[in-house]
C-alpha positions as CSV (number, residue, x, y, z in Angstrom):
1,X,0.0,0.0,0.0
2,X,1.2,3.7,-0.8
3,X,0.8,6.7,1.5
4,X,1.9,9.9,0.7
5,X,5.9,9.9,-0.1
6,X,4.7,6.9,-2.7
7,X,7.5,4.6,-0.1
8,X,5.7,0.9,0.3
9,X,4.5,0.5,3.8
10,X,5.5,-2.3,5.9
11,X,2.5,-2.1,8.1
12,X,-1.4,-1.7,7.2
13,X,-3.1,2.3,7.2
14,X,-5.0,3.0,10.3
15,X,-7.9,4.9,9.1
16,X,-10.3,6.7,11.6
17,X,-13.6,7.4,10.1
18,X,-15.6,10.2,11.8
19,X,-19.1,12.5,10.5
20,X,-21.5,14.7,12.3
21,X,-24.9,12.8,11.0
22,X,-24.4,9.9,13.7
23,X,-22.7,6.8,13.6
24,X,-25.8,4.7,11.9
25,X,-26.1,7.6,9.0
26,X,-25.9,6.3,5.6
27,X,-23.5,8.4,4.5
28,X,-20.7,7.1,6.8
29,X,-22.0,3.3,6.2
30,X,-21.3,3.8,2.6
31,X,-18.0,5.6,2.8
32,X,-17.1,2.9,5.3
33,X,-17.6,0.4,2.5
34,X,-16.1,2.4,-0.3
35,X,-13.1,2.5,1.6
36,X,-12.5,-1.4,1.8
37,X,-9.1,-1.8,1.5
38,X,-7.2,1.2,1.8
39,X,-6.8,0.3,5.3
40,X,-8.1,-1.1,9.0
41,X,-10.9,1.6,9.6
42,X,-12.1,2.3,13.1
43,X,-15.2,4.3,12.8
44,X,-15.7,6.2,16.2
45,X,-18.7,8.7,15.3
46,X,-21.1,11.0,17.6
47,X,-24.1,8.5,18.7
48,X,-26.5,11.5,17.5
49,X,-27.0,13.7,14.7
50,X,-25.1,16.8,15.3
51,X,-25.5,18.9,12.3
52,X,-24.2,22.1,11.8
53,X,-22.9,22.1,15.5
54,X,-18.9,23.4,14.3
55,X,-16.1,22.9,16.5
56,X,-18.1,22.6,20.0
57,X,-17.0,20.0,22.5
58,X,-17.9,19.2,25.9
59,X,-16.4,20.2,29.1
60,X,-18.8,19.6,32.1
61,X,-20.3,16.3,30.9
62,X,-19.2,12.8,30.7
63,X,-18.5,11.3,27.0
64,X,-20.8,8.3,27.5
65,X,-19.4,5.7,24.5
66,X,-21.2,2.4,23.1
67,X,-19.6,-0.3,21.0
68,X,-22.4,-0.6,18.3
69,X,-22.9,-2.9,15.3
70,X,-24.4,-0.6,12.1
71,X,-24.6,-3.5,9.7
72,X,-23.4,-7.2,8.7
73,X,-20.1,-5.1,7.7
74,X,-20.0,-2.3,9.9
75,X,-19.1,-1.7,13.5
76,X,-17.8,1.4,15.7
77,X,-17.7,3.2,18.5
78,X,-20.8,6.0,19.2
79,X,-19.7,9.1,21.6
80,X,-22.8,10.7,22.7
81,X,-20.6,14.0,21.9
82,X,-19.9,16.1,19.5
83,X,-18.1,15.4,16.3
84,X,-15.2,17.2,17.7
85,X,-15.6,15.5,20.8
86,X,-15.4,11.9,19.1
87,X,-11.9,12.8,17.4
88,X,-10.5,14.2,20.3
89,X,-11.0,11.5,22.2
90,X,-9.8,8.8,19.8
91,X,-6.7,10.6,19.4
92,X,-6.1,11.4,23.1
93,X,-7.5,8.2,24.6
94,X,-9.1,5.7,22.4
95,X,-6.2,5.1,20.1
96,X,-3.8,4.0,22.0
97,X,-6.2,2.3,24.5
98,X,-6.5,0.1,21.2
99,X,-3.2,0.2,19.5
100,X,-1.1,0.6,22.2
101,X,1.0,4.0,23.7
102,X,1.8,6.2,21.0
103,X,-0.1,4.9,18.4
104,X,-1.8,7.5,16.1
105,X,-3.9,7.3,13.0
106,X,-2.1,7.5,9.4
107,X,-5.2,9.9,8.7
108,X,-8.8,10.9,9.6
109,X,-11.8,11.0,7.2
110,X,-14.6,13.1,8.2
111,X,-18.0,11.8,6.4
112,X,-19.4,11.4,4.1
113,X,-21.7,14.5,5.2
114,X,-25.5,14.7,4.3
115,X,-24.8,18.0,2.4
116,X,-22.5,20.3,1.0
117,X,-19.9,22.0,3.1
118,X,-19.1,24.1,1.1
119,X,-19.3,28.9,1.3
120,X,-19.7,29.7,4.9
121,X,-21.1,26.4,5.6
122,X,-17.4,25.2,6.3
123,X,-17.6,27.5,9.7
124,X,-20.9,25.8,10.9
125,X,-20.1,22.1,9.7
126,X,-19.3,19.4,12.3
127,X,-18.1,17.3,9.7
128,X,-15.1,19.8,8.5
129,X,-14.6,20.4,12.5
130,X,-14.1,16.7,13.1
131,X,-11.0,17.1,10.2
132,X,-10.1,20.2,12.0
133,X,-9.9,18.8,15.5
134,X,-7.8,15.9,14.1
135,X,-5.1,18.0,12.0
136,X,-4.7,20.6,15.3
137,X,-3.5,17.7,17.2
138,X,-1.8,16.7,14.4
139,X,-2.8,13.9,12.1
140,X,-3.9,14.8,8.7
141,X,-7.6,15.1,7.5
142,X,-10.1,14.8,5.2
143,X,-13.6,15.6,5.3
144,X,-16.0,14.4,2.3
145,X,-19.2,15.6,1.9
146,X,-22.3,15.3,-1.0
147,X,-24.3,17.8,-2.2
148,X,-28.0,16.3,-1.7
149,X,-29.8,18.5,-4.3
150,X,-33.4,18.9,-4.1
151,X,-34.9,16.0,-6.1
152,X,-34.7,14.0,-3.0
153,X,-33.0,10.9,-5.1
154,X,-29.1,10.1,-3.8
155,X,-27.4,7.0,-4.2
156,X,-24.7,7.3,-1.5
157,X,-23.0,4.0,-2.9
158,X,-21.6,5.7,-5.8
159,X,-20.7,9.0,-4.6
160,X,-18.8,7.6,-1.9
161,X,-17.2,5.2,-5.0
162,X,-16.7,8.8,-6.1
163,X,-14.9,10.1,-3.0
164,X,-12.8,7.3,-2.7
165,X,-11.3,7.5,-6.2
166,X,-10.3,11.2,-5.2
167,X,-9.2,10.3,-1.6
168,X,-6.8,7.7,-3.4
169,X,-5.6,10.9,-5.7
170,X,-4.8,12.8,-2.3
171,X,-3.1,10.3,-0.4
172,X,-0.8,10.2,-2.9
173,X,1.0,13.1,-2.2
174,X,2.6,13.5,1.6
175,X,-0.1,15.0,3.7
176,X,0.9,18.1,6.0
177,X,0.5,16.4,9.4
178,X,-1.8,19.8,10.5
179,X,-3.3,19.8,6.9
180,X,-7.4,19.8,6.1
181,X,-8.4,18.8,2.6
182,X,-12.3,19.7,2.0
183,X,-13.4,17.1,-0.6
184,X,-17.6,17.8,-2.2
185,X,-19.0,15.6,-4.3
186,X,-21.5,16.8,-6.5
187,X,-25.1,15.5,-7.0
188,X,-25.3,12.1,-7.4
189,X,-28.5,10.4,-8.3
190,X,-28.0,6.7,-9.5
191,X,-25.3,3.8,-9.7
192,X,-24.2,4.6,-13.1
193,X,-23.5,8.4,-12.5
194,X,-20.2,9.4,-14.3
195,X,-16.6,10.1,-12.3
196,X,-17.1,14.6,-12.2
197,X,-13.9,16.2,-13.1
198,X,-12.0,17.4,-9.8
199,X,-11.6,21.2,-9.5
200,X,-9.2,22.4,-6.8
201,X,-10.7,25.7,-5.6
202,X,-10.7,28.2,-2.8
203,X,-13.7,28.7,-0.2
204,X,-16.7,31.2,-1.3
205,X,-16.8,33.7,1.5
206,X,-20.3,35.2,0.8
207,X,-23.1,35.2,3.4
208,X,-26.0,33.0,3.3
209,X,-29.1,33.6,2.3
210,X,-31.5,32.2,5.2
211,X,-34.0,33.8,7.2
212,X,-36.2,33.1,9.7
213,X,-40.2,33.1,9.7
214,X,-42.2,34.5,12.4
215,X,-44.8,32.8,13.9
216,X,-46.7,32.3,17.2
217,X,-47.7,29.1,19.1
218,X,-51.1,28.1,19.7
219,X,-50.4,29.1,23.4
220,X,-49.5,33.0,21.7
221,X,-45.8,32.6,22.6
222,X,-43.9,34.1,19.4
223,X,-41.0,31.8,17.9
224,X,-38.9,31.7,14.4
225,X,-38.4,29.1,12.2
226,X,-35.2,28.8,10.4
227,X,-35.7,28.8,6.6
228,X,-33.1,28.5,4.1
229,X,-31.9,25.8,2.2
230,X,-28.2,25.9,3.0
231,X,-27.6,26.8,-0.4
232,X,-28.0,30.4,-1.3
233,X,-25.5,32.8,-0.8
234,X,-25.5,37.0,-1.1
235,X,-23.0,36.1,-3.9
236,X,-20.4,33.3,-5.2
237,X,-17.5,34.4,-6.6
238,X,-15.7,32.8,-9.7
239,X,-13.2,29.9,-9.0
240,X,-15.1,29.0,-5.3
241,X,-16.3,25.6,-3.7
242,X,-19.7,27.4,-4.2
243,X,-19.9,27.9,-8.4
244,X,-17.8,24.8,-9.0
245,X,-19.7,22.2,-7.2
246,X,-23.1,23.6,-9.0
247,X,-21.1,23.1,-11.7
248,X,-21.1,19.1,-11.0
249,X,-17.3,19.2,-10.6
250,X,-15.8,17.4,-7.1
251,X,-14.6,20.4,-5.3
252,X,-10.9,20.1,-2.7
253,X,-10.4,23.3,-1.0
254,X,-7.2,22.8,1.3
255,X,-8.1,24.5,5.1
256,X,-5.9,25.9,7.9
257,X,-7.4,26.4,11.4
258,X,-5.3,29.3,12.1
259,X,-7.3,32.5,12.2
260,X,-4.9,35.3,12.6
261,X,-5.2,38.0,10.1
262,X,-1.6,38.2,9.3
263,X,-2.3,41.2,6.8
264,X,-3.3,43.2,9.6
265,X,-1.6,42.5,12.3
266,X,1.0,45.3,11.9
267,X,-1.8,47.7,10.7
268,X,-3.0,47.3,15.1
269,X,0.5,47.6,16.3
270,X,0.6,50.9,14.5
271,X,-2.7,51.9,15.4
272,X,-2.2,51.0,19.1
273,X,1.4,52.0,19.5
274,X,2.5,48.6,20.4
275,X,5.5,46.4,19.1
């Protein structure tokens, strides 16, 4: 098997395989098959959906874990946590509970998501924070996600068929052990849908469009319903995640979780007088 410097490994990939839809979502089931033989994959998941939940993790409550069968072909670990919780545990406890001290994954995959992350979405999505988490403490990530569309038809067999023939592309390359690759697939409706061309493209930074909608309870209490489809932004600029996965290409946008705005960081020393 090759990884990264394209040397022959002596010992098999150890693969952990994260999401935010829950361990028993489809999407992870079926990347979790796709991924049959790259490696020994040890999916350890959040035992609930937490959608759209970003980098939160718990602090003053315990991480309650259950060793749970999905299917005939899966099985894994559920943290009733947060997606971020679930990685930092695995690499901080689990792992070497299971592999022995020291022991670290070759690489995490995050997915495959019930939606595009893909604009703005990429701030709220538990399923890019799961990659985050992992490549801040150090082991390289990928998260994998599918656009869902709005016909309401998705076969998640092929498009995580898809995503694994463009994780195989990426781990050929040496992987920046604090490095986040965004993979999207685009809308994928049936077994026979062709391979999309791969676009390698930065992040949209445009607002959403979403709203919310006023109403009242039948007890008079006034509440808002979120509305928006996830979907719409203010704008999308040419060359973004946004335009080309609409464009049915399979979008990789390469992240960084460090937020300092380096541009400007002499622009406040001057304006506050400091060194």
């Amino acid at each position: 098997m090759r990884l990264g410097s394209g040397l022959l490994r002596c010992t098999p990939m150890r693969i952990l395989l994260t999401n935010d839809d829950g361990l028993d979502a489809p999407g992870i089931a079926a990347l979790y098959d796709a991924l049959d033989g790259l490696g020994e994959i040890v999916p350890i998941a959040p035992l609930t959906v937490q959608s759209a939940s970003g980098h939160g993790i718990t602090f003053k409550e315990p991480l309650m874990v259950q060793d749970l069968r999905v299917n005939e072909r899966m099985r894994g670990l559920a943290v009733d946590g947060r997606p971020a919780d679930c990685v930092k545990l695995a690499l901080r406890t689990i792992w070497e509970e299971r592999f022995g001290p020291g022991a670290r994954p070759d690489v995490t995959i995050s997915g495959m998501n019930m939606g595009a992350n893909v604009g703005i979405n990429v701030i709220y999505s538990g399923t890019v924070a799961a990659a985050v988490e992992s490549a801040f403490l150090g082991v390289p990530a990928i998260a994998v996600s599918l656009h869902l569309g709005d016909r309401g038809r998705t076969c998640y067999r092929r498009a995580a068929q898809i995503a694994r023939a463009v994780i195989d592309r990426v781990l050929e390359h040496k992987l920046d052990p604090h490095g986040v690759v965004n993979i999207n697939v685009p809308r994928t409706e049936s077994e026979d849908a062709p391979m999309p061309p791969v676009r390698v493209v930065e992040m949209n930074t445009a607002p959403g469009i979403d709203g919310y909608e006023r109403r009242q309870s039948p007890g008079g209490q006034v509440y808002y319903w979120p509305s928006g489809n996830g979907m719409e932004f203010t704008h999308t600029a040419p060359d973004t995640d946004v335009e080309a996965l609409l464009e049915r290409y399979v979008t990789i946008t390469p992240l960084t979780y460090a937020l300092t705005d380096y541009p400007r960081l002499q622009t406040w020393r001057e304006r506050l007088g400091t060194e």
